[in-house]
C-alpha positions as CSV (number, residue, x, y, z in Angstrom):
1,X,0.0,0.0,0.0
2,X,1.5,3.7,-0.9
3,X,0.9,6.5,0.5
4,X,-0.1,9.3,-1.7
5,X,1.1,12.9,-0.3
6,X,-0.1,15.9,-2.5
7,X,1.4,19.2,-3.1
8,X,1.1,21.0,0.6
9,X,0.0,18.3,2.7
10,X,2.9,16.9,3.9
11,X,3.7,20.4,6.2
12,X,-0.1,19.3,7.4
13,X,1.5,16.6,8.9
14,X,3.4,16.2,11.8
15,X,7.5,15.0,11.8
16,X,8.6,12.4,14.8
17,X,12.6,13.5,15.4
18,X,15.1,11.3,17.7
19,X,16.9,14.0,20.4
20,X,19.8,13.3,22.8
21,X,21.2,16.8,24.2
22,X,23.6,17.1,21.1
23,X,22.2,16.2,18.0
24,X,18.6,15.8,16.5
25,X,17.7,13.3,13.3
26,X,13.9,14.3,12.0
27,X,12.1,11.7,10.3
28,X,10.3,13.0,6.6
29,X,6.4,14.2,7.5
30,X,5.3,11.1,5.6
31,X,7.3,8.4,8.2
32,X,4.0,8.7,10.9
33,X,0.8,7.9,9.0
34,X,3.4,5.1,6.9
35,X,3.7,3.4,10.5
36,X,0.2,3.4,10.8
37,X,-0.1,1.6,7.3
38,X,2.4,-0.9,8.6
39,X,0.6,-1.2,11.7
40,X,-3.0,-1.4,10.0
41,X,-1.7,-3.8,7.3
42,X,-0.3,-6.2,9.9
43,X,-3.9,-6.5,11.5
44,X,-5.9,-6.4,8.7
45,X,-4.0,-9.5,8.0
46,X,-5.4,-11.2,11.1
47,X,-9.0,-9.9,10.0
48,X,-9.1,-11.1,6.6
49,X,-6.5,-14.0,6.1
50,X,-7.1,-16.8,7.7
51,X,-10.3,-19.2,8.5
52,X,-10.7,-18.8,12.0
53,X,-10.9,-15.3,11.4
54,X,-13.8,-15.4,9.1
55,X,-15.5,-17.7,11.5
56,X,-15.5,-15.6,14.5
57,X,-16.4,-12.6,12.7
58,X,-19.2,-12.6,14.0
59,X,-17.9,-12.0,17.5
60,X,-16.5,-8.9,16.0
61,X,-20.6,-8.0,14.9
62,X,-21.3,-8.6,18.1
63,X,-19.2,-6.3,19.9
64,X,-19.8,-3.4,17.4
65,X,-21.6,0.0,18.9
66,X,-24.9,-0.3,18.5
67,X,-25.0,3.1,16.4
68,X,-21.9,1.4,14.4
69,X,-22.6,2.2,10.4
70,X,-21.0,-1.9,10.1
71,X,-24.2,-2.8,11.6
72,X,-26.3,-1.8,8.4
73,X,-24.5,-4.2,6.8
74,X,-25.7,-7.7,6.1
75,X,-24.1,-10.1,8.9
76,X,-20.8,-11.5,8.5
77,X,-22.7,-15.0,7.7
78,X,-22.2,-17.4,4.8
79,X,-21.1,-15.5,1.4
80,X,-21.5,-11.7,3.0
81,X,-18.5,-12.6,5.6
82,X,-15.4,-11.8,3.3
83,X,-17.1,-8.2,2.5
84,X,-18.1,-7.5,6.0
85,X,-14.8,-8.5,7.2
86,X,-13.0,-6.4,4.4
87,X,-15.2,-3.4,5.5
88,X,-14.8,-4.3,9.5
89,X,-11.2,-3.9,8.3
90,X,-11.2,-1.0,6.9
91,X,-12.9,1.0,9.5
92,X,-10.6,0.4,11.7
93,X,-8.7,2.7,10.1
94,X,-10.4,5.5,8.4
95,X,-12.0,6.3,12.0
96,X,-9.3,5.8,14.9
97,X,-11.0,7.3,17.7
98,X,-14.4,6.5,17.3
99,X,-15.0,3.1,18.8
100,X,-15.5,-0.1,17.4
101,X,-16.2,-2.2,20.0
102,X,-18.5,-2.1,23.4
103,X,-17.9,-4.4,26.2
104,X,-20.0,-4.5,29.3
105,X,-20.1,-0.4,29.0
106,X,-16.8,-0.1,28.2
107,X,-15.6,1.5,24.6
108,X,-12.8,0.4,22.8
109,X,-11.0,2.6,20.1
110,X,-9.6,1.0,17.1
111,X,-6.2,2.6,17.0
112,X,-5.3,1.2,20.5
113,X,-6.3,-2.1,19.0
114,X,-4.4,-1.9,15.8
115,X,-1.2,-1.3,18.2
116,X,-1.6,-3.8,19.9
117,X,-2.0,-6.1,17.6
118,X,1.1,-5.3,15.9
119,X,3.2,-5.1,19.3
120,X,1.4,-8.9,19.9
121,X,2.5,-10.0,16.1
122,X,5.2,-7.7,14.7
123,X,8.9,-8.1,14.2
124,X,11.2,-5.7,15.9
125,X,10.6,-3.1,12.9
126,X,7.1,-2.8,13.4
127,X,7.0,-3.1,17.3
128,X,9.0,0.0,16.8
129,X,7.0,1.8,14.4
130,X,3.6,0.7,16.6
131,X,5.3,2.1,19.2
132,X,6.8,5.9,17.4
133,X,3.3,6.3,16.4
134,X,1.3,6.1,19.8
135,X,3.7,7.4,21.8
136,X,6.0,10.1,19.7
137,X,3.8,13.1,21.2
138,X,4.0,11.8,24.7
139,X,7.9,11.5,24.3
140,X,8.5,7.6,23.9
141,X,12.7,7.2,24.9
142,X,15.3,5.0,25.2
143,X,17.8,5.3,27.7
144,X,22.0,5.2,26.8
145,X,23.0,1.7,27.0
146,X,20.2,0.6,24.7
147,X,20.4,3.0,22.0
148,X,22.9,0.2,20.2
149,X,20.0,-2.1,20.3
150,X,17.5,0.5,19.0
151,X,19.5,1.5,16.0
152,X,19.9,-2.0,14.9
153,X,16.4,-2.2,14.7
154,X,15.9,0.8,12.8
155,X,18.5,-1.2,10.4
156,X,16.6,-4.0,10.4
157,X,13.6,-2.0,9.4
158,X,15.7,-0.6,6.5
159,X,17.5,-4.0,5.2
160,X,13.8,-5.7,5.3
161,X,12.1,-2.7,3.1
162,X,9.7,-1.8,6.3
163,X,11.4,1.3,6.5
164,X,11.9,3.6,3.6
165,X,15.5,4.6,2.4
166,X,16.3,8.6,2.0
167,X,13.6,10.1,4.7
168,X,14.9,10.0,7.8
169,X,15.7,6.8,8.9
170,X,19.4,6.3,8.4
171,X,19.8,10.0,10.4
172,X,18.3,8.3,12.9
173,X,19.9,5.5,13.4
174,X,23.5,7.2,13.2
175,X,22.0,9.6,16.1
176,X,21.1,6.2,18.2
177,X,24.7,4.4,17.5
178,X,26.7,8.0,17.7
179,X,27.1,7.1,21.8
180,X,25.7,5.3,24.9
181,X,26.1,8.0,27.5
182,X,22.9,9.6,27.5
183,X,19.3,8.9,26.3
184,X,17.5,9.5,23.1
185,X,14.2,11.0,23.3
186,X,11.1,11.2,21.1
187,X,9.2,14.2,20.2
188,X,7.2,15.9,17.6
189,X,6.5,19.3,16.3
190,X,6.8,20.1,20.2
191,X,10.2,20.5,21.4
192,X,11.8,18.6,23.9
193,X,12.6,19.6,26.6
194,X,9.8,21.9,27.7
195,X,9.1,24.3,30.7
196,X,5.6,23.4,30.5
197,X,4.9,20.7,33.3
198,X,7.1,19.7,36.3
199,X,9.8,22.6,36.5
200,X,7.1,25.3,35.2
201,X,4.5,24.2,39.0
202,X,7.8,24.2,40.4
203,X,10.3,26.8,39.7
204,X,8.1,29.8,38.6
205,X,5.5,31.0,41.2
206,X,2.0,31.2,41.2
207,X,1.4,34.3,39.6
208,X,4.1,34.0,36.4
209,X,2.5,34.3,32.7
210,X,3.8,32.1,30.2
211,X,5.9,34.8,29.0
212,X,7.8,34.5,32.4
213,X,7.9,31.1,32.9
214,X,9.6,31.4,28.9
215,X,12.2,33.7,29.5
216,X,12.9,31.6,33.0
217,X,13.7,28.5,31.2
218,X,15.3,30.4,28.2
219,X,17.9,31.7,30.7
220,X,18.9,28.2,31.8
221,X,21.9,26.1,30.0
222,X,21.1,23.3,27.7
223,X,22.1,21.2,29.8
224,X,19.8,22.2,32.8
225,X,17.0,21.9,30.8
226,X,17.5,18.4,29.9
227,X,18.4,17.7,33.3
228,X,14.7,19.0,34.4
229,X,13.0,17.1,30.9
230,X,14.7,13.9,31.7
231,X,13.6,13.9,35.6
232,X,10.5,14.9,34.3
233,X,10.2,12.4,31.7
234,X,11.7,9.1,33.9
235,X,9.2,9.9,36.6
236,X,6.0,9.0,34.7
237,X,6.6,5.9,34.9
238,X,3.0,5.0,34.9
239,X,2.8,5.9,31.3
240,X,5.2,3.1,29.9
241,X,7.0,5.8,27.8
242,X,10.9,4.0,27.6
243,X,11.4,1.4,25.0
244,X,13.4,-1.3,26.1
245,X,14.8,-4.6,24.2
246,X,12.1,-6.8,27.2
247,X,9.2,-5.3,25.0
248,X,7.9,-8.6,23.9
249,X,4.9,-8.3,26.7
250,X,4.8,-4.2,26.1
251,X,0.8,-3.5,25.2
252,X,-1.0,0.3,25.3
253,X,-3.5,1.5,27.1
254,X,-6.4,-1.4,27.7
255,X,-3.9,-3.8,26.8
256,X,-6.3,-5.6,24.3
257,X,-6.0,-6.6,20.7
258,X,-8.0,-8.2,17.7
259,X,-6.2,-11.4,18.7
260,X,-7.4,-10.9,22.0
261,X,-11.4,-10.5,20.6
262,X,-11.6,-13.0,18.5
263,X,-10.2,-15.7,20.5
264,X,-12.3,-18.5,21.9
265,X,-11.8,-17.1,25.9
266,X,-12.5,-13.6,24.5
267,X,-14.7,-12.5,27.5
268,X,-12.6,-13.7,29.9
269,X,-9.6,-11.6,28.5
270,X,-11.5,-9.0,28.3
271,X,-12.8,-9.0,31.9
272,X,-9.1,-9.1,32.8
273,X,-8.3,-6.4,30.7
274,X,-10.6,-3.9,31.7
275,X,-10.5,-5.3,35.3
276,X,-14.1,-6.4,35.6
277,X,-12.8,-9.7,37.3
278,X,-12.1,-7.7,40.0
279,X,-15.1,-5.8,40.0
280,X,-17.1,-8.1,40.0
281,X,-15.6,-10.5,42.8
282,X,-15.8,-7.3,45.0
283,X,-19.5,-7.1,44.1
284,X,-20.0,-10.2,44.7
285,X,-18.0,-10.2,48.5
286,X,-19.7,-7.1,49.3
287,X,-23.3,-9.2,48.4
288,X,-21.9,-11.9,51.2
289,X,-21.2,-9.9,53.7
């Protein structure tokens, strides 16, 4: 699948760039919505391209919003299955955020699915590119002793054609192998590191403006600044942000994929997920007692 980019729309978009306090390698506009394709093309795979898929389609139909458009369409039985599923698949990724599945009052958004799924199925190359894409605005990083690792994966994503030559990629994985003594950090059009956050509640007072807080943190070294980003940035840990080389068990947000719904136990992974095991044992102590 290509991407078509017209005249103009690629400044639209926004770039992911690598960053260690030295040096900066910006990946080519295009790079982001490409790792969604890689992502989306990986799990429409699982959707379409086997036989146990197309049987438990209908577990997909059943999960579906009840104002989902997929439900005007004839049910994924007999000879409508392959269209439904091919249509099932592609709405999972012309509408990310809307969701696509409804569990016990709980929504489920496609694009956490998709990632997922990739991160569950993917080689190294497209673990990486699931994870550039959902986290890249949130400031995904690796820390120094593993940017070796990284860049070779960024390699293998080059050697195997997953990533595309001349945009990016090979900047960035000369930043990664460059050195081991600090880490590399991910950002977008927002730079990194910020005074917005952490050092802004904490070093400028309660009645600063932005413009103060601005020419606070402008006055400070470079080297300051990524002291306070990477304090900032290691303390939120809740938020999973470093990639590692243990990533093999690494999943976003609900933790759920399209492997995960149309397995056989899919309710019970799905309790566990969203932690309505739990919720519902405490209901059902509370009834005892």
């Amino acid at each position: 699948m290509t991407l078509p980019v017209h005249e103009g729309e690629e400044a639209a978009l926004s770039f992911i760039q690598f960053q260690d306090p030295h040096s900066t390698a910006k990946l080519r506009r295009t790079e982001r919505p490409w790792m969604l394709i890689l992502v989306h093309d990986l799990a429409s795979g699982l959707l379409m391209g086997n036989r146990a898929s197309g049987e438990r389609a209908g577990l997909l139909y059943d999960l579906l919003p009840d104002d989902h458009f997929l439900r005007d369409l004839p049910a994924p039985r007999g000879r409508h299955t392959l269209n439904w599923q091919a249509q099932y698949a592609r709405a999972t990724f012309s509408v990310l955020e809307d969701p696509i599945a409804t569990y016990r009052n709980h929504d489920l958004d496609p694009l956490t699915l998709l990632l997922n799924t990739a991160h569950s199925l993917g080689s190294d190359p497209v673990k990486l590119a699931a994870r550039l894409h959902g986290q890249c605005e949130s400031n995904c990083w690796v820390d120094g002793p593993n940017r070796q690792w990284l860049a070779q994966v960024v390699q293998d994503g080059l050697d195997t054609g997953l990533y595309r030559p001349g945009l990016g990629w090979e900047e960035a994985r000369d930043l990664l192998s460059k050195r081991d003594d600090s880490p590399v950090v991910v950002s977008t059009n927002a730079a990194f590191p910020s005074p917005w956050g952490p050092w802004a509640n904490t070093h400028a007072g309660p009645d600063a403006d932005s413009d103060d807080i601005l020419q606070a943190w402008e006055e400070l070294p470079t080297a300051q600044q990524w002291s306070y980003g990477l304090q900032a940035l290691r303390s939120r840990t809740e938020d999973r942000l470093e990639i590692r080389p243990d990533w093999a068990t690494y999943r976003f947000g609900h933790t759920l994929s399209f492997l995960d719904l149309l397995a056989e136990d899919h309710a019970a992974r799905m309790d566990c997920a969203l932690g309505l095991e739990q919720h519902a044992a405490g209901a059902a102590t509370a009834t005892a007692s």
